[in-house]
Backbone as ProteinMPNN parsed JSONL, in Angstrom:
{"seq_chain_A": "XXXXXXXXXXXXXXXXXXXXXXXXXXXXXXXXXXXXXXXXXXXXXXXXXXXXXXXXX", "coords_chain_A": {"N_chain_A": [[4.662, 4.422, 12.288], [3.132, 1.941, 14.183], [1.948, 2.819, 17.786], [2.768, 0.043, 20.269], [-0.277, -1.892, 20.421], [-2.433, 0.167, 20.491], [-4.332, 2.329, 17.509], [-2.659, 4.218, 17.059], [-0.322, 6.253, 15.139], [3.007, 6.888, 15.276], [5.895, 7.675, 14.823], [9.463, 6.849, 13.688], [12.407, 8.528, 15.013], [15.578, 9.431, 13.76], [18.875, 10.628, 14.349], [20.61, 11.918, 11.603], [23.283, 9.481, 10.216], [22.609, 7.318, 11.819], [23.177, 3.986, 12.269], [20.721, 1.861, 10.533], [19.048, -0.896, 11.427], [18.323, -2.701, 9.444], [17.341, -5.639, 9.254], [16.177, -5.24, 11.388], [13.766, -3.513, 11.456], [12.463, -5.001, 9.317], [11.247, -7.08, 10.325], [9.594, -5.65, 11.967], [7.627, -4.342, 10.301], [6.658, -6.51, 8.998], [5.078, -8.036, 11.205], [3.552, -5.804, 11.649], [1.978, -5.707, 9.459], [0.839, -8.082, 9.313], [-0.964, -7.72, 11.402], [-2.66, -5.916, 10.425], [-5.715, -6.705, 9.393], [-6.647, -7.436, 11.66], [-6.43, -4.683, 12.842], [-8.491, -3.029, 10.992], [-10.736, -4.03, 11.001], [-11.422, -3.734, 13.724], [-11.151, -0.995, 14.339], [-12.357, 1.154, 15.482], [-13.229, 0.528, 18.459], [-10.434, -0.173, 19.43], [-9.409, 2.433, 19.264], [-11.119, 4.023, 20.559], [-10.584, 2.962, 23.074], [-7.572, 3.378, 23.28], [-7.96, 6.255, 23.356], [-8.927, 6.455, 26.077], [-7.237, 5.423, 27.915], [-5.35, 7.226, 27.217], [-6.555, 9.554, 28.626], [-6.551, 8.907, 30.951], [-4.274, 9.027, 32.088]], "CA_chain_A": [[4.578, 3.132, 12.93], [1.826, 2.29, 15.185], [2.051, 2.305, 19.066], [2.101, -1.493, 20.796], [-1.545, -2.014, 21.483], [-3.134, 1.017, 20.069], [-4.138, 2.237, 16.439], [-2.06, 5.346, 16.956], [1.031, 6.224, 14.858], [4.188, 7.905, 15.718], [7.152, 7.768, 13.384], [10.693, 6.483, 14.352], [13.445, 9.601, 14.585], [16.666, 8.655, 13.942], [19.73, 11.797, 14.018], [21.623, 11.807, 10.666], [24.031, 8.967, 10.564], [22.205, 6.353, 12.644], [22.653, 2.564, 11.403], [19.144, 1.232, 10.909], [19.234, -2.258, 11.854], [17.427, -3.405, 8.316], [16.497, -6.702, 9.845], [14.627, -5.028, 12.825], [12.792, -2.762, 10.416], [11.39, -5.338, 8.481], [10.337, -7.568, 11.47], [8.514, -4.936, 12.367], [6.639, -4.33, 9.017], [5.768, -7.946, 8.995], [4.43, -7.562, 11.901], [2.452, -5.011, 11.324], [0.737, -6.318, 8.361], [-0.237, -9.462, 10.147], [-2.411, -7.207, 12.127], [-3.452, -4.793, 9.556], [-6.933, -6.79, 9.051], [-7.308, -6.843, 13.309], [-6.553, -3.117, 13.01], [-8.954, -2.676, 9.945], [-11.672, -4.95, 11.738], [-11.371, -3.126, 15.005], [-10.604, 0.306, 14.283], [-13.458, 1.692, 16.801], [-12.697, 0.095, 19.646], [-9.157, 0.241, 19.254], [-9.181, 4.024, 18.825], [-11.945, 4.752, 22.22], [-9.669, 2.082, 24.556], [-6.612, 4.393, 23.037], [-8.322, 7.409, 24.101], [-9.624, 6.64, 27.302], [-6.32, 5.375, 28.322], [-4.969, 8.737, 27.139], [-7.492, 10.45, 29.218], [-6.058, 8.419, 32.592], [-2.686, 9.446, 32.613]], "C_chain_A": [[3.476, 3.178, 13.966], [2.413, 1.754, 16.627], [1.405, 1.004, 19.301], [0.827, -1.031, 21.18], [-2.63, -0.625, 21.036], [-2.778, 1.381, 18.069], [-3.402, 3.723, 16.098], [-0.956, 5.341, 16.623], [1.856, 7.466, 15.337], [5.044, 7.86, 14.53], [8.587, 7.288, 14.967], [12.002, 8.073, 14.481], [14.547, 9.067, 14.768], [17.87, 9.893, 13.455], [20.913, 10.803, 12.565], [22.746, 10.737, 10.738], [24.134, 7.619, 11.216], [22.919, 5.2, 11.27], [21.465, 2.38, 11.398], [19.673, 0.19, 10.846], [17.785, -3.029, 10.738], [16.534, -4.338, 8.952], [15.301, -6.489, 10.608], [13.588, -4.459, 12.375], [11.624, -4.029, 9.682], [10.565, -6.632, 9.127], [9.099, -7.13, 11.654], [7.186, -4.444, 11.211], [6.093, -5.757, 9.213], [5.168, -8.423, 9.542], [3.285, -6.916, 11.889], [1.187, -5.673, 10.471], [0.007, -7.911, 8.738], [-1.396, -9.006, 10.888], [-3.406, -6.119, 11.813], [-4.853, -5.334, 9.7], [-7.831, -7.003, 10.239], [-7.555, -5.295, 12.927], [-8.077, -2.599, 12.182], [-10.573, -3.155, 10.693], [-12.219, -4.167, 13.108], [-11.044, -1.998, 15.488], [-11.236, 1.012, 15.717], [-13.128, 1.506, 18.136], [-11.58, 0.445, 20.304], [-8.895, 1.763, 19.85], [-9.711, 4.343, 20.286], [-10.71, 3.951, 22.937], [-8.292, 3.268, 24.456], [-7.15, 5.467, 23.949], [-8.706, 7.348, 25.438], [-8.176, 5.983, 28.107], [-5.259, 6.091, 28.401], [-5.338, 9.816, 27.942], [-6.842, 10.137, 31.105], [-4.713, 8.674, 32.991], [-2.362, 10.793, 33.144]], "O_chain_A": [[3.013, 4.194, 14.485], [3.081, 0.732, 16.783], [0.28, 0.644, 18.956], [0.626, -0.111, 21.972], [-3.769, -0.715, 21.496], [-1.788, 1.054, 17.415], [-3.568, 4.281, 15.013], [-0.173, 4.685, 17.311], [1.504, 8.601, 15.657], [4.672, 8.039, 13.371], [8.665, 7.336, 16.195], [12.231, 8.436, 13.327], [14.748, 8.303, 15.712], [17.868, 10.166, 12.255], [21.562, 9.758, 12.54], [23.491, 11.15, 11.626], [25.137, 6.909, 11.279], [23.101, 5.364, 10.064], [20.911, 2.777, 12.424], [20.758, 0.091, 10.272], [16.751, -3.607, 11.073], [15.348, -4.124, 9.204], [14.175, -6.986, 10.662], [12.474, -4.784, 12.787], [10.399, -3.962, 9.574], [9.54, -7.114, 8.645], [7.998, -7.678, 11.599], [6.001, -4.277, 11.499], [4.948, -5.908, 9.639], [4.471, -9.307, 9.044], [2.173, -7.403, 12.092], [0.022, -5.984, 10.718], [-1.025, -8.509, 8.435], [-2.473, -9.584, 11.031], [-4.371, -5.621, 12.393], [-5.55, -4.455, 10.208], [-9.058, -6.911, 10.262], [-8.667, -4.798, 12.748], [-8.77, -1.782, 12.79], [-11.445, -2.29, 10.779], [-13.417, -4.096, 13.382], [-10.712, -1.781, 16.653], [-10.618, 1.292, 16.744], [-12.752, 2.436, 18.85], [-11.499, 1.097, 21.346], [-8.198, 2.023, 20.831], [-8.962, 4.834, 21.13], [-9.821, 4.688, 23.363], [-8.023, 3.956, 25.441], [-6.828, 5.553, 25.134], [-8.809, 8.451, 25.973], [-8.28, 6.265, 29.301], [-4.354, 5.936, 29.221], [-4.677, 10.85, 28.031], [-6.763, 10.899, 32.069], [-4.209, 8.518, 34.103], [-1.215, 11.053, 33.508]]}, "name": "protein", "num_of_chains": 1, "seq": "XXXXXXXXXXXXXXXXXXXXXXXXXXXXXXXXXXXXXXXXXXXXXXXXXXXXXXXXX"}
């Protein structure tokens, strides 16, 4: 999944057993792909602002 606001992914962890909350899952995909062709468009940018906001913490 990608962090709000940057083109950096993480993954969700969820211990054995969890409910997933289907619905919220596929919010969030639909989501996503609305901004796949920002992301795709704006990779560069994206990626340095990421890093240099990585660099300030």
């Amino acid at each position: 999944m990608l962090r709000p606001g940057t083109s950096t992914l993480m993954t969700w962890d969820m211990p054995r057993g969890t409910d997933v909350d289907a619905a919220a899952v596929g919010v969030y995909v639909t989501e996503a792909l609305a901004k796949r062709d920002h992301y795709l468009s704006n990779a560069a940018q994206i990626t340095a602002a990421a890093r240099d906001r990585a660099r300030t913490r």
